[in-house]
N, CA, C, O and CB atoms as a CASP TS submission, in Angstrom:
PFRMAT TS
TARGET T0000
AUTHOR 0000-0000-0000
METHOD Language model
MODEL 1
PARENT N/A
ATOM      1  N   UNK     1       0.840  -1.180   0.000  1.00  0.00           N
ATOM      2  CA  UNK     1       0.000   0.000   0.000  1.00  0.00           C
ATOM      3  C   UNK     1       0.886   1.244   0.000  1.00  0.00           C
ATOM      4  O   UNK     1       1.945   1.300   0.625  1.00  0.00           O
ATOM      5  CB  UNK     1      -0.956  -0.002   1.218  1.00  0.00           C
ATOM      6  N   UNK     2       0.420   2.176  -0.693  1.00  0.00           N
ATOM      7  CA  UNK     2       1.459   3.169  -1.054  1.00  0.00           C
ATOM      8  C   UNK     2       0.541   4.407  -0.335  1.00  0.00           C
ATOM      9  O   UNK     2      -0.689   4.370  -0.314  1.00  0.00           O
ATOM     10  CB  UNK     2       1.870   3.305  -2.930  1.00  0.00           C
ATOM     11  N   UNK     3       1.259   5.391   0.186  1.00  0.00           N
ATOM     12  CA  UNK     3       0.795   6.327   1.603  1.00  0.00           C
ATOM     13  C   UNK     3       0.855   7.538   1.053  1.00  0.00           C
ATOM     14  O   UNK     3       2.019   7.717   0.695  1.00  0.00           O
ATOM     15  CB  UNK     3       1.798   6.301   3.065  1.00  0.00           C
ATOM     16  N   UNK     4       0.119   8.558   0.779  1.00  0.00           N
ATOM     17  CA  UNK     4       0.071   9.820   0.413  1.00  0.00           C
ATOM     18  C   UNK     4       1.176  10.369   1.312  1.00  0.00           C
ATOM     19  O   UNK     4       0.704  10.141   2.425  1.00  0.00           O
ATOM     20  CB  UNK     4      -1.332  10.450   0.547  1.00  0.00           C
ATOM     21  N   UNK     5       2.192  10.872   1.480  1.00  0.00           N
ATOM     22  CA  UNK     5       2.853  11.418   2.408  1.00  0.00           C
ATOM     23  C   UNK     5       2.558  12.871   2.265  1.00  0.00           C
ATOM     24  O   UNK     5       2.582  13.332   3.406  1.00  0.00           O
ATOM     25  CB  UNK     5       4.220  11.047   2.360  1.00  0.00           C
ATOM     26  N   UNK     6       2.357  13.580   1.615  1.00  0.00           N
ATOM     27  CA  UNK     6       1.732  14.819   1.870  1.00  0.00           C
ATOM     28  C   UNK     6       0.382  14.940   2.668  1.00  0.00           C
ATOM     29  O   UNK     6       0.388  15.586   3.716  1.00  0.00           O
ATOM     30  CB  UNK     6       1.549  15.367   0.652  1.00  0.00           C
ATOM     31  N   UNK     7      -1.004  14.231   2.132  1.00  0.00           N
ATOM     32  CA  UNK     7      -2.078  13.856   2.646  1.00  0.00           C
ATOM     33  C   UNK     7      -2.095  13.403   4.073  1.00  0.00           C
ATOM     34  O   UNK     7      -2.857  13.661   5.006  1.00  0.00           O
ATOM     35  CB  UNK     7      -2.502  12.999   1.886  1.00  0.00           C
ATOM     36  N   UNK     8      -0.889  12.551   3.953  1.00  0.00           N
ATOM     37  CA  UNK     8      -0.885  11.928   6.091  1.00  0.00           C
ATOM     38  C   UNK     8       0.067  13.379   6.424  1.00  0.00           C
ATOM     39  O   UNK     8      -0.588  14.048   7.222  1.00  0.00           O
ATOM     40  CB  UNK     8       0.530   9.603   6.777  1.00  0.00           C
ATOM     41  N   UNK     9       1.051  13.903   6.168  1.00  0.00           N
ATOM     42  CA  UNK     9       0.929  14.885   6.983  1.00  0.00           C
ATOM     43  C   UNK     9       0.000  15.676   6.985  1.00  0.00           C
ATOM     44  O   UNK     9      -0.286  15.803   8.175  1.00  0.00           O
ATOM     45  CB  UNK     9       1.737  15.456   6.969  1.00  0.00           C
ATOM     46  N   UNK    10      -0.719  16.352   6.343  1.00  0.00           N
ATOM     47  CA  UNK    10      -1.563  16.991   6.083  1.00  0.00           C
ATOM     48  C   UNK    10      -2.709  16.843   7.429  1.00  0.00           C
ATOM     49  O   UNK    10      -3.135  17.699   8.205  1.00  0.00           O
ATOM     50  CB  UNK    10      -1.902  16.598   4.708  1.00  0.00           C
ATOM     51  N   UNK    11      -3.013  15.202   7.301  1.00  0.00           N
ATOM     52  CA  UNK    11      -4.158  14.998   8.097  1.00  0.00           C
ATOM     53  C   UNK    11      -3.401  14.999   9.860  1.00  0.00           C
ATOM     54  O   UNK    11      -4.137  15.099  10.842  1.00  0.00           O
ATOM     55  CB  UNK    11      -5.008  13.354   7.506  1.00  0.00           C
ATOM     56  N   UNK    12      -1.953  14.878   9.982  1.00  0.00           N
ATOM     57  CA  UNK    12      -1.275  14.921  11.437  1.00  0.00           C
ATOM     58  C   UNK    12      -1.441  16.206  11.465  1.00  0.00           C
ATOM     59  O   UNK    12      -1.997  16.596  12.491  1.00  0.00           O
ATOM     60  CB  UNK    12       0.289  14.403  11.736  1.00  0.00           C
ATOM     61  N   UNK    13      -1.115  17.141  10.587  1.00  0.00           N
ATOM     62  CA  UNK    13      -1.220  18.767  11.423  1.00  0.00           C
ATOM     63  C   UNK    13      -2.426  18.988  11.647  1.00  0.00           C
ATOM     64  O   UNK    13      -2.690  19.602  12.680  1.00  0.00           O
ATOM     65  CB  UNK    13      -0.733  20.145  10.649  1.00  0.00           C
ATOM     66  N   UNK    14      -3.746  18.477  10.583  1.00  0.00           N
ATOM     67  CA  UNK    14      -5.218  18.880  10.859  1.00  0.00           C
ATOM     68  C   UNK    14      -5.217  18.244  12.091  1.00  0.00           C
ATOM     69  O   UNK    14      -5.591  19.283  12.636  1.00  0.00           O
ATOM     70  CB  UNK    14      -6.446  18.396   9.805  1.00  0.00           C
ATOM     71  N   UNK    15      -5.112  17.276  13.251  1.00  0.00           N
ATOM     72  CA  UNK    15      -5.105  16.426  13.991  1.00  0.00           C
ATOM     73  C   UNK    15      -4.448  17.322  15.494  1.00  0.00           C
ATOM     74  O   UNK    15      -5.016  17.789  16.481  1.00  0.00           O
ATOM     75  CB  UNK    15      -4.327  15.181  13.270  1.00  0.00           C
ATOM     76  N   UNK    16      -3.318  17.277  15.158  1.00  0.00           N
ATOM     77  CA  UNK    16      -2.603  18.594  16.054  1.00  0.00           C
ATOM     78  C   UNK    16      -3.145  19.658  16.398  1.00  0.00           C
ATOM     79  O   UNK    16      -3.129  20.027  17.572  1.00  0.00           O
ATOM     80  CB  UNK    16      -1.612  19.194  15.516  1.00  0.00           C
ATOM     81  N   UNK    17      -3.703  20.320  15.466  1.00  0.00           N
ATOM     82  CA  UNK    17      -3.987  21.556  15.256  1.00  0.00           C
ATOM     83  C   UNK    17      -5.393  21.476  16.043  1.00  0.00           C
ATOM     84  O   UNK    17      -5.700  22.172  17.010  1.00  0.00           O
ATOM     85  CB  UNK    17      -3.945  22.000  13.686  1.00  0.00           C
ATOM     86  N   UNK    18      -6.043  20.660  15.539  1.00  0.00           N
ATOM     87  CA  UNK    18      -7.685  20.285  16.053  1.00  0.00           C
ATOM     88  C   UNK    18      -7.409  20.225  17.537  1.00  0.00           C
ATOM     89  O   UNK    18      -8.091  21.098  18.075  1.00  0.00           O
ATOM     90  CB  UNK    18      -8.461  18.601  15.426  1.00  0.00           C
ATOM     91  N   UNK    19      -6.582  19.455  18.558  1.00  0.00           N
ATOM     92  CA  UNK    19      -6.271  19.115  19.698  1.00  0.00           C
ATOM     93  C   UNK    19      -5.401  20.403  20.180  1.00  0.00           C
ATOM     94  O   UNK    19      -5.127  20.263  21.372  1.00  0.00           O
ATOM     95  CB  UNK    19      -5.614  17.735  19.680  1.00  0.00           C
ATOM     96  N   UNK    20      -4.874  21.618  19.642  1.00  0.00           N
ATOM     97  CA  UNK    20      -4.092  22.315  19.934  1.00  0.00           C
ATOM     98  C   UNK    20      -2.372  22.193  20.729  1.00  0.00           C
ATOM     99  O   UNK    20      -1.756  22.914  21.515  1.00  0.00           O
ATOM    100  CB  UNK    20      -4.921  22.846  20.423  1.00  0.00           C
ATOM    101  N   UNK    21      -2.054  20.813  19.986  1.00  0.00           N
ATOM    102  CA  UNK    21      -0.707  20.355  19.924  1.00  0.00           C
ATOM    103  C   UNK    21       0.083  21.387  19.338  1.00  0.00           C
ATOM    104  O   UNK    21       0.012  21.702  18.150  1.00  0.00           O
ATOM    105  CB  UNK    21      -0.562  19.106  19.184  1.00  0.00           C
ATOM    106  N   UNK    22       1.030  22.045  20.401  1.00  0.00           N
ATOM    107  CA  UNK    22       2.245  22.139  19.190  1.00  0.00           C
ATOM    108  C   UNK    22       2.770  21.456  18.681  1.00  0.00           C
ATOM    109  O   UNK    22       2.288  20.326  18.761  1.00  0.00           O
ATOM    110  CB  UNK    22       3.161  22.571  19.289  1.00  0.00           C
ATOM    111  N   UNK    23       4.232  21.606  17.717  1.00  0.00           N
ATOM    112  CA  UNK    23       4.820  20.848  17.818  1.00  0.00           C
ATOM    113  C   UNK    23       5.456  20.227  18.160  1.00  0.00           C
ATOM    114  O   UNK    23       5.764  19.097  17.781  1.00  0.00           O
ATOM    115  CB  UNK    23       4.925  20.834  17.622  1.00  0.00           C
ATOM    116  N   UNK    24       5.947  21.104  19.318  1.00  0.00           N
ATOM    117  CA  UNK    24       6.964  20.432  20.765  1.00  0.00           C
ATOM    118  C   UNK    24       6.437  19.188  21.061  1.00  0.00           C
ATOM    119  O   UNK    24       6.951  18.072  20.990  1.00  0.00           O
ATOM    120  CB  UNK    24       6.894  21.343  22.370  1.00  0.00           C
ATOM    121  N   UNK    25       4.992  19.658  21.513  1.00  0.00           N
ATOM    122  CA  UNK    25       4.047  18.935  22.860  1.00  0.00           C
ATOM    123  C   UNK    25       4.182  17.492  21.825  1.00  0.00           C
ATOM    124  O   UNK    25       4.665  16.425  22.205  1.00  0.00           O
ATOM    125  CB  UNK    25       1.867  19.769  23.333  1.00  0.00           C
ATOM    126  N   UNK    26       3.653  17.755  20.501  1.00  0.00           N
ATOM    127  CA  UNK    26       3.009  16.471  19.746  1.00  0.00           C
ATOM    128  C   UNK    26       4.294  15.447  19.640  1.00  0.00           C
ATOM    129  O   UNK    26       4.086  14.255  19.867  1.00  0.00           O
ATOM    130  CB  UNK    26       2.320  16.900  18.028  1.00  0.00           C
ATOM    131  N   UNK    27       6.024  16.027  19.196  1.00  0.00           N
ATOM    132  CA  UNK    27       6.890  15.245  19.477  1.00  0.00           C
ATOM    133  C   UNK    27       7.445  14.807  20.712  1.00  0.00           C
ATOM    134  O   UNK    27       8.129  13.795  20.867  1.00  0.00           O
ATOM    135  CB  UNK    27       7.574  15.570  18.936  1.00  0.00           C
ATOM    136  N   UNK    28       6.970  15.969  21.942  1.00  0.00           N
ATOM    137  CA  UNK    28       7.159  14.808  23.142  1.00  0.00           C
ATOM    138  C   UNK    28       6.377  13.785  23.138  1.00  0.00           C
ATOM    139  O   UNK    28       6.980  12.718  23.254  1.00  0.00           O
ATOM    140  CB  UNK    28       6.970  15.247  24.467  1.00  0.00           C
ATOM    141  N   UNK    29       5.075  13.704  23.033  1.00  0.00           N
ATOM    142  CA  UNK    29       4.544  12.484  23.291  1.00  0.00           C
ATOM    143  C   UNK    29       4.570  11.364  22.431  1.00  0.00           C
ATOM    144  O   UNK    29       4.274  10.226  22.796  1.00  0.00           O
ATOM    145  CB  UNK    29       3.448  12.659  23.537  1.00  0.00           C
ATOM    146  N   UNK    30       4.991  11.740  21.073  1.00  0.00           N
ATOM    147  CA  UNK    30       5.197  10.500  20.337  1.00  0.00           C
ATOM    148  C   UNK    30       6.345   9.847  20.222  1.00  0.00           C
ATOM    149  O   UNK    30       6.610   8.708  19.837  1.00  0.00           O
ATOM    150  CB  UNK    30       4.890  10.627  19.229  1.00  0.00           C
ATOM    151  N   UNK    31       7.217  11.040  20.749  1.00  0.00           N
ATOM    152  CA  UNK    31       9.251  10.575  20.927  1.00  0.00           C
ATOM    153  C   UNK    31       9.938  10.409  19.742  1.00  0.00           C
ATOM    154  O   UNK    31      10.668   9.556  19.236  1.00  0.00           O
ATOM    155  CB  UNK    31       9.697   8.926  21.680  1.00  0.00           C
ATOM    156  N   UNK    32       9.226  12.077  19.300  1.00  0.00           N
ATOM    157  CA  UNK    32      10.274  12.049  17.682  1.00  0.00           C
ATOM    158  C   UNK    32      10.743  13.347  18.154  1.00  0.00           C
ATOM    159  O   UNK    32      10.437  13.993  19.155  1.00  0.00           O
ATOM    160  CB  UNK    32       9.399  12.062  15.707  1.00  0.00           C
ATOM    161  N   UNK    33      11.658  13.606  17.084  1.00  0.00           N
ATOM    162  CA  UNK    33      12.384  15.126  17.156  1.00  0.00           C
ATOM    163  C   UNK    33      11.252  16.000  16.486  1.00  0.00           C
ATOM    164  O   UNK    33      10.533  15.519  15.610  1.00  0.00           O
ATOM    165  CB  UNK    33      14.038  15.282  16.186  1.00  0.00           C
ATOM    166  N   UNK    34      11.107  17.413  16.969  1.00  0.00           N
ATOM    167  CA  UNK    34      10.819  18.201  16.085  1.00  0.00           C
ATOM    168  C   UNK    34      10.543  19.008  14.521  1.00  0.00           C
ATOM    169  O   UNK    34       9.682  19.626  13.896  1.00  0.00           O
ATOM    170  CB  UNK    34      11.108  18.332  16.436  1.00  0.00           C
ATOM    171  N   UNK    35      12.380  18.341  14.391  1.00  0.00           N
ATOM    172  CA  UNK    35      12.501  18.613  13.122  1.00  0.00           C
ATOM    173  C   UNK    35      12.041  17.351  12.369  1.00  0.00           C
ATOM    174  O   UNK    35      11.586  17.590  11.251  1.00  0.00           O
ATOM    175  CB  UNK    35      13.870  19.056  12.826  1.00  0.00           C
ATOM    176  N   UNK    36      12.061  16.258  12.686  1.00  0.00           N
ATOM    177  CA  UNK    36      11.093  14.611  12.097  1.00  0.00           C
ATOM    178  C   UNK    36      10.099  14.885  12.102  1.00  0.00           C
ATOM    179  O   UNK    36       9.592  15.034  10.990  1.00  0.00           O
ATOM    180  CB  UNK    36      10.991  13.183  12.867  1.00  0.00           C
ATOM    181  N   UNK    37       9.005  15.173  13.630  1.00  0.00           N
ATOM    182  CA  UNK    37       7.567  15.646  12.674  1.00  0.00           C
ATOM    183  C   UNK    37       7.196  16.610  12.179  1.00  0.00           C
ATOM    184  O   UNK    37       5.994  16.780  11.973  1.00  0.00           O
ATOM    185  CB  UNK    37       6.550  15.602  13.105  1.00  0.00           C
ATOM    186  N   UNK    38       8.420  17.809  11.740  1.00  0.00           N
ATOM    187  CA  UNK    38       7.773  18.462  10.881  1.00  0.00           C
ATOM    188  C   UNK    38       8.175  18.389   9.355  1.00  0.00           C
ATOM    189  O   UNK    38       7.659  18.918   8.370  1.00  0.00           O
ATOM    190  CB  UNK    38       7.806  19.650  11.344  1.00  0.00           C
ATOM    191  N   UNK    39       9.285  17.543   9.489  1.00  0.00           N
ATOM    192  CA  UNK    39       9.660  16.625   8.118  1.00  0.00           C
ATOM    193  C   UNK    39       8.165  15.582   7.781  1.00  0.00           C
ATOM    194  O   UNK    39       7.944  15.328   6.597  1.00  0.00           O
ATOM    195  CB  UNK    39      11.335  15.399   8.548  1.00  0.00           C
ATOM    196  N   UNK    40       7.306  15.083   8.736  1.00  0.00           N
ATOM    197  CA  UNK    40       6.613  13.860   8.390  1.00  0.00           C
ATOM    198  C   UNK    40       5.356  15.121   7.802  1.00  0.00           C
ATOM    199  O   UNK    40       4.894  15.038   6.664  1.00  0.00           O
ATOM    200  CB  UNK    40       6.226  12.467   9.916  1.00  0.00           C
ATOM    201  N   UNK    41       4.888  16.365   8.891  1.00  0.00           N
ATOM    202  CA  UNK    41       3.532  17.087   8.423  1.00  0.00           C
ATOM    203  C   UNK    41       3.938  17.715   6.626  1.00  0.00           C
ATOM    204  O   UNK    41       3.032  17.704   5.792  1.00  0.00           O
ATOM    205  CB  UNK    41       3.126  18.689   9.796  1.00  0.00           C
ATOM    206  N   UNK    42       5.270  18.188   6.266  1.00  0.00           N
ATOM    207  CA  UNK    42       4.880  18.497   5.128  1.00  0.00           C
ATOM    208  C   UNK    42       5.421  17.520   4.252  1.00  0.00           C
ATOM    209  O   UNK    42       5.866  17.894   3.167  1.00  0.00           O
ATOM    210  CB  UNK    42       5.171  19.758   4.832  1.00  0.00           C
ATOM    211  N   UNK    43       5.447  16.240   4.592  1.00  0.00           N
ATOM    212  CA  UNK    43       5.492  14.649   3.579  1.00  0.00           C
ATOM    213  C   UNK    43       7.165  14.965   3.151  1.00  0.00           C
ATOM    214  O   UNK    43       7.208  14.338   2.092  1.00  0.00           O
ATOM    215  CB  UNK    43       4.031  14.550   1.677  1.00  0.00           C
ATOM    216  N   UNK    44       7.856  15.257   3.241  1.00  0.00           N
ATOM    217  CA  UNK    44       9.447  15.150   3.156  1.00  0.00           C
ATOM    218  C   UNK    44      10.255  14.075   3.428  1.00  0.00           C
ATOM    219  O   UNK    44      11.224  13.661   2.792  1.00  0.00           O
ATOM    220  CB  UNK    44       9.983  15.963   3.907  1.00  0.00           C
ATOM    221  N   UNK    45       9.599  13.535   4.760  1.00  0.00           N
ATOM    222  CA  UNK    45      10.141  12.053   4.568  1.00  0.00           C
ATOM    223  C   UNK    45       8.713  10.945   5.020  1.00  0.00           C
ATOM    224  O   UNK    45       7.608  11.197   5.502  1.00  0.00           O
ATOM    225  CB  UNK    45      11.736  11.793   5.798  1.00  0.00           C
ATOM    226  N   UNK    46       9.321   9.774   4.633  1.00  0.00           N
ATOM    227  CA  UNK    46       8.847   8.870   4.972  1.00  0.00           C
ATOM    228  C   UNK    46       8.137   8.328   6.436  1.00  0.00           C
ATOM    229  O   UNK    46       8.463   9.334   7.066  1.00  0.00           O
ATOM    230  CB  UNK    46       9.626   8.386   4.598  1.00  0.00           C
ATOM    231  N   UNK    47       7.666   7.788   7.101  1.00  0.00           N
ATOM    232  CA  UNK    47       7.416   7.453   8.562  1.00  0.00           C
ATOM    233  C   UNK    47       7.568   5.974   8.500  1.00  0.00           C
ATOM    234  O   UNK    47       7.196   5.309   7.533  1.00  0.00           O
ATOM    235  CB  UNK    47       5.920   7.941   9.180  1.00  0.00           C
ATOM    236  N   UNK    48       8.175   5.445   9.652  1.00  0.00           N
ATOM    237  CA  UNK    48       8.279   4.290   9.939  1.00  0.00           C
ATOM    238  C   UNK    48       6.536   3.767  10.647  1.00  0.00           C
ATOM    239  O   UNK    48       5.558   4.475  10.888  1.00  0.00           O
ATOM    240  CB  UNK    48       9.669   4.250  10.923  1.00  0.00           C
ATOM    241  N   UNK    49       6.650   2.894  10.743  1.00  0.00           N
ATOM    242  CA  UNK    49       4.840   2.423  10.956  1.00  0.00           C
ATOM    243  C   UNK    49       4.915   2.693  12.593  1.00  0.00           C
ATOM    244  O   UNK    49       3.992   3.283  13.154  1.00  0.00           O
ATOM    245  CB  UNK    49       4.254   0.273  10.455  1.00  0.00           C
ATOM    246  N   UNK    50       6.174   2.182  13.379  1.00  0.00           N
ATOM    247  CA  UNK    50       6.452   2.754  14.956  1.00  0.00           C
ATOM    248  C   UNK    50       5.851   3.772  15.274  1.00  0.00           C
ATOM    249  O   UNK    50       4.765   3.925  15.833  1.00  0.00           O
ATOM    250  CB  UNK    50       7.766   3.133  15.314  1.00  0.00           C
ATOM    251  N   UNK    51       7.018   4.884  14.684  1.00  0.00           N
ATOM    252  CA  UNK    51       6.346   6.604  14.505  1.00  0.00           C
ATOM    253  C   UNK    51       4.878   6.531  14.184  1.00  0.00           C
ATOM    254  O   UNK    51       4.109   7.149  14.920  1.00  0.00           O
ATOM    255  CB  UNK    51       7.089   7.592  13.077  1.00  0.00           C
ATOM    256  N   UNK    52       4.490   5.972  13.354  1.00  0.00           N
ATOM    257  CA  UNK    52       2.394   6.403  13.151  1.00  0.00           C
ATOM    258  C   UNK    52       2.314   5.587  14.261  1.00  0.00           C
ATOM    259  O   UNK    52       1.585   6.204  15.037  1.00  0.00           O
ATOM    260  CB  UNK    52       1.063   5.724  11.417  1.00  0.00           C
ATOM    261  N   UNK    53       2.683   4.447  14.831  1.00  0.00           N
ATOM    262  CA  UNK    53       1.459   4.134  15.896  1.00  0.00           C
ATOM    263  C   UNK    53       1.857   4.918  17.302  1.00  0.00           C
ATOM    264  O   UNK    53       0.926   5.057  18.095  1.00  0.00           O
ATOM    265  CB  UNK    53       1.291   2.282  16.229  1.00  0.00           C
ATOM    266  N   UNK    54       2.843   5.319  17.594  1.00  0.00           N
ATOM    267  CA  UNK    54       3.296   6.890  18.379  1.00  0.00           C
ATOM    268  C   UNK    54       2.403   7.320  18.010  1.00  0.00           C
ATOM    269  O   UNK    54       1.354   6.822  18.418  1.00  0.00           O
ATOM    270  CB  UNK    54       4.571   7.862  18.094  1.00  0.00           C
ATOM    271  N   UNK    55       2.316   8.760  16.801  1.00  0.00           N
ATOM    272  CA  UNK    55       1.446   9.463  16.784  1.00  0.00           C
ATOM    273  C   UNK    55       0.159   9.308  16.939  1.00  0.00           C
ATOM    274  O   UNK    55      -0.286  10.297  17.522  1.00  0.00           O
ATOM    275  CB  UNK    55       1.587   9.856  16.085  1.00  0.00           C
ATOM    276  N   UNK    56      -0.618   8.579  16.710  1.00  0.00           N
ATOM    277  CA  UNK    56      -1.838   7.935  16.940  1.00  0.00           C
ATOM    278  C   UNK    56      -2.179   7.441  18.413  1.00  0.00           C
ATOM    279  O   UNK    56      -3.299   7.321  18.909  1.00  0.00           O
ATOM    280  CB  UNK    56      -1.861   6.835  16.049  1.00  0.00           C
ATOM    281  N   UNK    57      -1.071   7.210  18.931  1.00  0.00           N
ATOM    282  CA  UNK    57      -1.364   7.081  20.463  1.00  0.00           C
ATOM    283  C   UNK    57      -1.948   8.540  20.871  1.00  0.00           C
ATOM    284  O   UNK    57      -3.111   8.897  21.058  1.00  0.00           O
ATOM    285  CB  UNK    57       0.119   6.672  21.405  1.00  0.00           C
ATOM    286  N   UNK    58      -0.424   9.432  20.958  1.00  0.00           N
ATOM    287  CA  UNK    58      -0.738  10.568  21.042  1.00  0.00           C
ATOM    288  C   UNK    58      -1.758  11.201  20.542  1.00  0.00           C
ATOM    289  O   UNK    58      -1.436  12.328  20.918  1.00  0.00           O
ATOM    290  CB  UNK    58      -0.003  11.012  20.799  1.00  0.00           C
ATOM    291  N   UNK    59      -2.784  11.360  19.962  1.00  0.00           N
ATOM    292  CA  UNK    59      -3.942  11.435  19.810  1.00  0.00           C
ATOM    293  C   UNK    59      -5.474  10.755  20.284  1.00  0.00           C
ATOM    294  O   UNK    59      -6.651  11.109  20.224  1.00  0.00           O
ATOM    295  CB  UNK    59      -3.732  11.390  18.942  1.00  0.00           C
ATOM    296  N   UNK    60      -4.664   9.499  20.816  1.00  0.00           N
ATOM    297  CA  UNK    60      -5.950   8.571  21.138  1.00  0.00           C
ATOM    298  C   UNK    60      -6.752   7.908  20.297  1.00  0.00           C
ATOM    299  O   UNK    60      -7.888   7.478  20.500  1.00  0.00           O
ATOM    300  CB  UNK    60      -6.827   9.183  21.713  1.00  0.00           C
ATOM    301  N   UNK    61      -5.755   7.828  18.869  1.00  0.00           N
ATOM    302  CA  UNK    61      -6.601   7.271  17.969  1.00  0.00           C
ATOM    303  C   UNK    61      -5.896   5.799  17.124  1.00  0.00           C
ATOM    304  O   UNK    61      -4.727   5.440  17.261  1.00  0.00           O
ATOM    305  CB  UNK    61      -6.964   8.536  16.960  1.00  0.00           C
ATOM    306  N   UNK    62      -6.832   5.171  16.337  1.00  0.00           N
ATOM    307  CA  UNK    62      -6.260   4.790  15.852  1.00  0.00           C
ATOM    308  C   UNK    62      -5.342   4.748  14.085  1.00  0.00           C
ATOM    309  O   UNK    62      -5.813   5.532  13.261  1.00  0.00           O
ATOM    310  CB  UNK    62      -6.812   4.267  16.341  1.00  0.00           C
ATOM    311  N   UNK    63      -4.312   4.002  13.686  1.00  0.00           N
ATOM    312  CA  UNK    63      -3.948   4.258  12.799  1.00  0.00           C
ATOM    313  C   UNK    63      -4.866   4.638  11.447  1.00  0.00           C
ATOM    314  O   UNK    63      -5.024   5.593  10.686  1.00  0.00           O
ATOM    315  CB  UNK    63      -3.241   3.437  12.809  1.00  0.00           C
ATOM    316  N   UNK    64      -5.488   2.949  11.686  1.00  0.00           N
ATOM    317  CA  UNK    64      -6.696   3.169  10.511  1.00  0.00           C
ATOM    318  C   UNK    64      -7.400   4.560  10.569  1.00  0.00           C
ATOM    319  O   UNK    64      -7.917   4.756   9.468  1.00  0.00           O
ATOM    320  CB  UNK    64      -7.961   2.019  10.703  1.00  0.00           C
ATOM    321  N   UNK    65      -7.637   5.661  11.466  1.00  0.00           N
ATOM    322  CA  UNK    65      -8.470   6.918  10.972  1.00  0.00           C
ATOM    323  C   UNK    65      -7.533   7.597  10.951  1.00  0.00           C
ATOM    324  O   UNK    65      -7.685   8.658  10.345  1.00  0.00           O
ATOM    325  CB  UNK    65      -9.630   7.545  11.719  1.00  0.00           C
ATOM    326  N   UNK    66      -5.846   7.271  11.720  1.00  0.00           N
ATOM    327  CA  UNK    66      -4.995   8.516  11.174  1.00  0.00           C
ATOM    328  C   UNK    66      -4.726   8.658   9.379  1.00  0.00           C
ATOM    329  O   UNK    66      -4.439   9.693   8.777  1.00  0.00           O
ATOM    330  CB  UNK    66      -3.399   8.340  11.959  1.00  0.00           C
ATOM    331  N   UNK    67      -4.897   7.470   8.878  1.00  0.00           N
ATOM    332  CA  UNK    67      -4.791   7.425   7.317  1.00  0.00           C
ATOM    333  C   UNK    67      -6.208   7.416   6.725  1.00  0.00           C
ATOM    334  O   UNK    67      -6.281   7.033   5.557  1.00  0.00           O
ATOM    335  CB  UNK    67      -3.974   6.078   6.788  1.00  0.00           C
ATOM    336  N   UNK    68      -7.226   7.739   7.275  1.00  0.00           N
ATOM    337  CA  UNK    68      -8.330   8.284   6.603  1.00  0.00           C
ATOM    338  C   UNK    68      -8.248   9.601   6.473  1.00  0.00           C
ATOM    339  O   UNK    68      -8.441  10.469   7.324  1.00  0.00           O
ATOM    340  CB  UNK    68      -9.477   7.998   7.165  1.00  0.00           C
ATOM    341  N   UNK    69      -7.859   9.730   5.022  1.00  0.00           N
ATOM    342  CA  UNK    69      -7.642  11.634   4.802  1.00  0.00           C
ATOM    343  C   UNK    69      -8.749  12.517   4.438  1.00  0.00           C
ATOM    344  O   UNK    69      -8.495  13.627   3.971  1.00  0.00           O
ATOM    345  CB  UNK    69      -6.630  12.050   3.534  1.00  0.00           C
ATOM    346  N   UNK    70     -10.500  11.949   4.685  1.00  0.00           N
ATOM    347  CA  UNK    70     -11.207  12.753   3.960  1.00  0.00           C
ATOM    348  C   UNK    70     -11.188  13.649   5.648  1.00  0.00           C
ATOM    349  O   UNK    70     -11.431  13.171   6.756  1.00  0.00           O
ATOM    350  CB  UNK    70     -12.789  12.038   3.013  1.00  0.00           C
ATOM    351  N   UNK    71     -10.851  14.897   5.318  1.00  0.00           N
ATOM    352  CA  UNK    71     -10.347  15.857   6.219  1.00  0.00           C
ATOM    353  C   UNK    71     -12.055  16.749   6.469  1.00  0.00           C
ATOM    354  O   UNK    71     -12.140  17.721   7.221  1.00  0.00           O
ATOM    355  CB  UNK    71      -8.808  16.891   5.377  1.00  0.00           C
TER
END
């Protein structure tokens, strides 16, 4: 399966943003660097599946709706 990487960041900052995460707060709790999730929100690099199920913790959600992009 091939991953919009613009679209999933897209839908992590709508996600952040919705919860009023910075970006600090959102990489402390998922235990990435700063400069990684803001490499992952504007699709620059890749994400390991680890990192999404981090972020998705950090949200309380799961993966399957973090990759549902109808925003």
């Amino acid at each position: 399966m091939n991953i919009d990487l613009v679209k999933l960041g897209q839908k992590i900052k709508f996600e952040r943003t919705k919860r009023e995460f910075s970006q600090e707060k959102l990489a402390e709790l998922a235990g990435l660097s700063v400069h990684g999730l803001s490499n992952i929100e504007t699709g620059k690099t890749d994400v390991r599946y680890t990192n999404l199920l981090q972020i998705a913790k950090a949200f309380d959600m799961r993966i399957s709706s973090l990759l549902d992009f109808n925003l």
